[in-house]
N, C-alpha and C positions, 0 to 999 in steps of 0.2 A: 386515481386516473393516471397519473406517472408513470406506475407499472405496465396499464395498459399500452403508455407509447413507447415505453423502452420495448414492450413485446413486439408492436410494430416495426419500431427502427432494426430490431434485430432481424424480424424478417425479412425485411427488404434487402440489410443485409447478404442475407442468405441467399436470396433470388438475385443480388447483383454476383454473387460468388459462383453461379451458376456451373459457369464454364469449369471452373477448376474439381468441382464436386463430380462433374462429369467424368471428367481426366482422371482421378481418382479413383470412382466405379469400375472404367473399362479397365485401369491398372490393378484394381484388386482381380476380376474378372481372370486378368491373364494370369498373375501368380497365380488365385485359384488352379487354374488347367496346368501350370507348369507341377506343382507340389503335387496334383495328382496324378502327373504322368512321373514323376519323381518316385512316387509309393509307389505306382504299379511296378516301375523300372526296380527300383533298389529295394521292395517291400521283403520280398522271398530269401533274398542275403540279410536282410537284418531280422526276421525273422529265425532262420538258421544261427547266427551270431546268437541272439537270444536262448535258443534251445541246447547250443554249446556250451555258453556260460553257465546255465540251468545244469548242466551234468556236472559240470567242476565242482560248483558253488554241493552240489549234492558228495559228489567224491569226498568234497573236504570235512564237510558236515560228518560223514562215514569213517571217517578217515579219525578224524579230531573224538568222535565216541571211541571208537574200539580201542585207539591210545590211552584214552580214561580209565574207560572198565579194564584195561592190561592193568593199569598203574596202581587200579586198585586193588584190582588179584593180588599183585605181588606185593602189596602195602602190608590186604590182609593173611599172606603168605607166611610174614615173616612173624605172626604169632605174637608171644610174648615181648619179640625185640621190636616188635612196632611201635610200640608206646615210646620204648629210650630214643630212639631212631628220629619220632616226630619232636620229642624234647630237646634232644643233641642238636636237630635241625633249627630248631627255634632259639635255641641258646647261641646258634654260631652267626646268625640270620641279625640276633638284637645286637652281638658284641663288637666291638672295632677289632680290629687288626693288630693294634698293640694288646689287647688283651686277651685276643685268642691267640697270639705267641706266646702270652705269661701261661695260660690253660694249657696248651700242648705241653710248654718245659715242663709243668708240674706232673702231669699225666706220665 
């Protein structure tokens, strides 16, 4: 039975709240119409801004493959020196600095 009168007290509540729920409806109402006179106004620019980024974002995509496949032509270009080439690289890649001075003087 408790439940039932906190369910009561809350809605009287509610029904004394009345005015302000109102206030709130008509103010939702208004943004409603403003954000869509907002979209109709600024929709067609942000849509264009979208279809521009959409070309870059594609450019670079394009852009970042064909660098690739170069890199790797010329990787598999170099034949038999590609293997020393990727070793050399990885050898100079793990060592510090005081030891690839000791590896150059020796070389």
């Amino acid at each position: 039975m408790e439940d039932i009168e906190l369910f009561k007290d809350g809605f009287r509540w509610v029904r004394s709240q009345k005015n302000v729920v109102l206030g709130v409806q008509a103010f939702m109402r208004c943004l409603r119409e403003r954000v869509a006179a907002l979209a109709d106004r600024h929709g067609p620019i942000f849509c264009r801004w979208c279809t521009q980024l959409g070309k870059f974002l594609l450019f670079l995509l394009l852009q970042w493959r064909d660098c690739t496949l170069r890199g790797i032509g010329s990787l598999l270009g170099l034949g038999s020196a590609a293997l020393f080439v990727i070793i050399w690289s990885c050898f100079l890649s793990l060592t510090s600095t005081s030891c690839l001075l000791c590896v150059v003087m020796l070389l």
